[in-house]
C-alpha positions in Angstrom: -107.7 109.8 -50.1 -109.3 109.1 -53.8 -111.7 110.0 -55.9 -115.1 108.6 -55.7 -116.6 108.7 -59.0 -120.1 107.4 -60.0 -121.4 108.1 -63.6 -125.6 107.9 -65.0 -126.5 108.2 -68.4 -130.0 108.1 -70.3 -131.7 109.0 -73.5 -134.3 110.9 -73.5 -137.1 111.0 -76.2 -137.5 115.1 -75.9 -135.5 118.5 -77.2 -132.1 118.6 -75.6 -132.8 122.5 -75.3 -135.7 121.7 -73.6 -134.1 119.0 -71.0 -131.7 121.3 -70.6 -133.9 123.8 -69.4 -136.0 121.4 -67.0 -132.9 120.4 -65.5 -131.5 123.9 -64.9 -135.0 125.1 -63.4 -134.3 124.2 -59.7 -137.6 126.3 -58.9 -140.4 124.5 -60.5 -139.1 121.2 -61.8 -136.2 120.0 -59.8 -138.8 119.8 -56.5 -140.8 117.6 -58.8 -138.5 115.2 -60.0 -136.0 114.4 -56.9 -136.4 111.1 -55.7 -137.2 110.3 -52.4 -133.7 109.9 -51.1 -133.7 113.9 -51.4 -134.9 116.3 -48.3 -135.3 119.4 -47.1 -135.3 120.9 -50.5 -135.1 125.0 -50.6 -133.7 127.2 -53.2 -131.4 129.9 -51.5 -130.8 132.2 -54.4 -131.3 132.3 -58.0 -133.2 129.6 -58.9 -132.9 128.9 -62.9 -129.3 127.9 -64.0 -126.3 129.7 -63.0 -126.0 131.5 -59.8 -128.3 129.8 -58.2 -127.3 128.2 -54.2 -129.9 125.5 -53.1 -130.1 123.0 -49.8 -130.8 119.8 -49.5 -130.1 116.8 -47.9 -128.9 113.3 -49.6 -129.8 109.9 -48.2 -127.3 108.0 -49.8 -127.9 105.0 -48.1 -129.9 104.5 -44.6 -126.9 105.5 -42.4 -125.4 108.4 -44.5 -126.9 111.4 -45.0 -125.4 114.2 -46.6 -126.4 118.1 -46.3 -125.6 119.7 -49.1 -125.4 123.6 -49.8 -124.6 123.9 -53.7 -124.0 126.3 -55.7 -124.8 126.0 -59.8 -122.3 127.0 -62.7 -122.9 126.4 -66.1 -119.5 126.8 -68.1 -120.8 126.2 -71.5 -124.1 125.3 -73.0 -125.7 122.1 -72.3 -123.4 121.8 -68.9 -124.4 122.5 -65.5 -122.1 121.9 -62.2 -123.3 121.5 -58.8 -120.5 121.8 -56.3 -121.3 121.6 -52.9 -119.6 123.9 -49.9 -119.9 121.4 -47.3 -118.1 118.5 -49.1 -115.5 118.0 -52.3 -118.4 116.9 -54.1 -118.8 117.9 -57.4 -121.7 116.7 -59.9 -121.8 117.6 -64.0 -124.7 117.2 -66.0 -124.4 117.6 -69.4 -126.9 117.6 -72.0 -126.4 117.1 -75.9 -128.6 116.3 -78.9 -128.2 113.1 -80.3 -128.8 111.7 -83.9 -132.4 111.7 -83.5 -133.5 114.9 -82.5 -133.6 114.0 -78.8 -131.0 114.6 -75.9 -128.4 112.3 -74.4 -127.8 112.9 -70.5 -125.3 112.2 -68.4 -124.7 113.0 -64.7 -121.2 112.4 -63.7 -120.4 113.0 -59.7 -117.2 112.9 -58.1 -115.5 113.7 -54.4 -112.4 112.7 -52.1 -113.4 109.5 -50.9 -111.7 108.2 -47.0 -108.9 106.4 -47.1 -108.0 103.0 -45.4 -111.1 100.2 -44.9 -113.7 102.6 -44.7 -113.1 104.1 -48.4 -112.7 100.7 -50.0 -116.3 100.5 -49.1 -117.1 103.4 -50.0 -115.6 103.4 -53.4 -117.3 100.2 -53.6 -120.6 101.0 -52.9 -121.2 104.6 -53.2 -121.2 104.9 -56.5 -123.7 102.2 -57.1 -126.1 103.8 -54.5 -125.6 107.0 -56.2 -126.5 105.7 -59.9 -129.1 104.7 -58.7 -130.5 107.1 -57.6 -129.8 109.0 -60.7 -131.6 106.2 -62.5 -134.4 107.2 -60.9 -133.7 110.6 -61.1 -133.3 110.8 -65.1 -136.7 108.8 -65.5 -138.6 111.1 -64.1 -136.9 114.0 -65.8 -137.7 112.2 -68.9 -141.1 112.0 -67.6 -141.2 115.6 -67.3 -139.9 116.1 -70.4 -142.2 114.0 -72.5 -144.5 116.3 -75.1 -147.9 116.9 -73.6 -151.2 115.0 -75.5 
């Protein structure tokens, strides 16, 4: 087995206390801003930052979907980890201010890929499936984030 790791990053034009906070509230915004390849969204417990366990299932690709259950830590400010208790999957966000005033994100995810044929695919393709779905992911969050007219 290996490590599967896939990496996103954006810059977004708002607060990075204020990203930080949109991406932590698995309530009201995440529902809003997952992409399509998310399902069966429900919060279990919690449901801002740490401590809180939500569902959902992944459509990586067509053929591979994944059920998540994860459960949220956030080990220092601007940092929040989703690790999932059906897989090795583990994805860190982490949020800081940049030069400008606004907030630098990046989403980092990594599990124990399969060995032989089938994980040279998958650490082949995976990760650029995943990206971009965070792609798509981090626009809309900087949608969301964008100061109201």
């Amino acid at each position: 087995m290996s490590q599967v790791r896939a990496v996103a990053a954006a810059h977004i034009h708002a607060p990075a206390d204020k990203v930080g906070a949109a991406l932590a509230d698995y309530t009201t915004v995440r529902p809003q801003i997952l992409p399509s390849q998310y399902s069966d969204y429900a919060v279990r417990s919690g449901g801002i930052g740490a401590g809180t366990v939500v569902h959902w299932k992944l459509a990586a690709t067509e053929k591979r979907v994944r059920d998540c259950e994860i459960t949220v830590t956030a080990p220092e400010d601007g940092v929040l980890v989703e690790t999932d208790a059906n897989s090795s999957m583990v994805t860190t966000y982490t949020v800081v201010a940049s030069e400008d005033g606004h907030a630098s994100v990046v989403i980092e995810t990594s599990w124990n890929g399969a060995g032989g044929i089938g994980g040279f695919f998958e650490r082949t393709f995976a990760p650029k499936a995943l990206v971009k779905i965070y792609d798509d992911f981090l626009g809309r969050l900087a949608e969301q984030c964008q100061p109201e007219d």
